[in-house]
C-alpha positions as CSV (number, residue, x, y, z in Angstrom):
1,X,-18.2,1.2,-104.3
2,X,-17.8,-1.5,-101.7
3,X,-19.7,-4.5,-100.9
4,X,-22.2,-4.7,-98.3
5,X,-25.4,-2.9,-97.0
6,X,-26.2,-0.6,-99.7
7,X,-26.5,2.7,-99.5
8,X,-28.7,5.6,-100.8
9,X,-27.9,9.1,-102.2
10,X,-27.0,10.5,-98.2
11,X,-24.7,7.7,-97.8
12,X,-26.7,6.4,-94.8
13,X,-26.9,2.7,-95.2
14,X,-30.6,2.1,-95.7
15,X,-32.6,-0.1,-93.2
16,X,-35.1,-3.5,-94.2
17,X,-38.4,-2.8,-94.6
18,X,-39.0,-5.2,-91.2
19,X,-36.3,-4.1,-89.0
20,X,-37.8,-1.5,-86.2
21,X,-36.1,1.6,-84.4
22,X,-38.3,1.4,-81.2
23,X,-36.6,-1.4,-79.8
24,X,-33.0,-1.1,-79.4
25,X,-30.0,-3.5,-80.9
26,X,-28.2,-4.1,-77.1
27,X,-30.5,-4.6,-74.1
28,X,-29.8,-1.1,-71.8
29,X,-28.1,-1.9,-68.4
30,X,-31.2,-1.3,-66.4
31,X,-33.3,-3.6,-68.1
32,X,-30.4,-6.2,-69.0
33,X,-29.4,-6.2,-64.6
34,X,-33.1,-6.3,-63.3
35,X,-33.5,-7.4,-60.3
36,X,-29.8,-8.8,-60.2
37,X,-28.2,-7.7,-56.7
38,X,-24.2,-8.6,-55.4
39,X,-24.0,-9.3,-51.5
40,X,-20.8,-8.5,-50.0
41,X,-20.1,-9.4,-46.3
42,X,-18.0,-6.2,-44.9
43,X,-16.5,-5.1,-41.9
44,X,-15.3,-1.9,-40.7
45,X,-13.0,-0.8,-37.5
46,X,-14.3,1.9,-35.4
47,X,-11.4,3.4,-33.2
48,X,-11.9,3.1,-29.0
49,X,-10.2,6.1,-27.3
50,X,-12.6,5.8,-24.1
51,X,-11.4,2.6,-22.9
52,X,-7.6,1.2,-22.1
53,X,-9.2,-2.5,-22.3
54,X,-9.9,-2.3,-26.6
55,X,-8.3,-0.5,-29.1
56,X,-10.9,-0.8,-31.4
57,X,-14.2,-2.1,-32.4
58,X,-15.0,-4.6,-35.4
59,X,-18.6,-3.8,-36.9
60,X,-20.2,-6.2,-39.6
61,X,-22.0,-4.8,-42.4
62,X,-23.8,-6.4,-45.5
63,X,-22.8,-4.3,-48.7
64,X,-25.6,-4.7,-51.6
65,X,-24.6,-3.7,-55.4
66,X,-27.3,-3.1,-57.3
67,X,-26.1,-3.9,-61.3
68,X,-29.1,-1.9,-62.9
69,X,-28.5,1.4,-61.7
70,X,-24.9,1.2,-59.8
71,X,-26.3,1.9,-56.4
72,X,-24.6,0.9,-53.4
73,X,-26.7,-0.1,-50.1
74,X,-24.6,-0.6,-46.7
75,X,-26.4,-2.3,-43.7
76,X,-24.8,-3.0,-40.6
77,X,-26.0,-6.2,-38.8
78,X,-27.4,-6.1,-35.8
79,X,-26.0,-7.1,-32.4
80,X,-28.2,-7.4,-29.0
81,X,-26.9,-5.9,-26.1
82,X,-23.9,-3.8,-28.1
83,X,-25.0,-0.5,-26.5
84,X,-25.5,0.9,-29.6
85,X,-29.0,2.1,-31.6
């Protein structure tokens, strides 16, 4: 028999009195990233077919990367008078 944790007629290693199952070795993703967000500055081109003057139109976005859960949120700033909603 080897050296090390000893082990009981199953040949499960058996656990310390003190040591508890409930709460886990390695901290899970969603609690070890809480809260903890990456901020990307984007841009996309939107092709102009209606007009001879632009080819195409350059929109900025803000791209958010959630760690917890690996969720993605895209929002595109906001520009007055662009004739969009």
């Amino acid at each position: 028999m080897r050296m090390g944790a000893s082990t009981n007629l199953t040949g499960v290693p058996s656990r310390s009195k003190h040591e508890n199952d409930a709460i886990p070795k390695i901290a899970p993703k969603w609690l070890k990233y809480d809260r903890q967000v990456l901020r990307f500055d984007t841009y996309f081109q939107e092709p102009v077919v209606e007009s001879k003057d632009e080819n195409f139109r350059v929109h900025k976005c803000t791209m958010l990367y959630y760690l917890e859960d690996d969720t993605i949120h895209i929002l595109e700033d906001r520009i007055e008078n662009a004739g969009l909603p």
